[in-house]
C-alpha positions, 0 to 999 in steps of 0.5 A: 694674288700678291704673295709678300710687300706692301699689296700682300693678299690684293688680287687682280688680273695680270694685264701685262708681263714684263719677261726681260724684267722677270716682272707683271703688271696686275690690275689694281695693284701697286698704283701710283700717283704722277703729276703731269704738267701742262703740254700746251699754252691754256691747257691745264696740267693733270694727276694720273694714276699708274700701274707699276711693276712688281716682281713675278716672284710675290705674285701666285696663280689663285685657284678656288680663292687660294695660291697655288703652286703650279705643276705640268702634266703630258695628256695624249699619247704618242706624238700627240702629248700636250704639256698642261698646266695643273694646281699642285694640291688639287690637280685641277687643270688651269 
C-alpha cells in the first residue's frame, strides 16, 4: 500500500525492487504516458503507458487490509534459528 503523495491508499503488488535506488516498481501505481515515435518507414508510431519508481519508504506491507510495520522474530533452537518476518500489531507471520 502506498503510504504518502499523489497514489496515497492504491495497493498492488511490488513487481520489481530497484535496491541501488532504494525504490519499487508497484503494480498499478504511479503509471505514465510516453509517446513512442515510429522505428521504421510506414510503421506507425504509438502511446505506451509505464510504470515509474517510487521510493521504498511511502510504500507499507498490507496485512488483513491494512499497513503494518514489520518485526522479526528467531523461531527454532540452537543452530537451527530461522529469522522471520512478523506484522508488529498482530504478531501474524508474513
Amino acid at each position: 500500500m502506498v503510504l504518502s503523495g499523489k497514489e496515497k491508499g492504491k495497493t498492488g503488488k511490488v513487481e520489481r525492487v530497484i535496491a541501488d535506488k532504494n525504490q519499487v516498481i508497484v503494480e498499478g501505481v504511479n503509471t505514465v504516458t510516453r509517446h513512442a515515435k515510429n522505428k521504421r518507414v510506414r510503421s506507425h508510431g504509438q502511446i505506451i503507458e509505464k510504470q515509474m519508481p517510487i521510493n521504498a519508504s511511502k510504500v507499507g506491507v498490507v496485512v488483513d487490509g491494512k499497513p503494518v510495520r514489520v518485526g522479526f522474530i528467531f523461531e527454532g533452537e540452537g543452530d537451527q534459528k530461522k529469522k522471520v518476518r512478523i506484522a508488529r500489531p498482530s504478531g501474524k507471520k508474513i
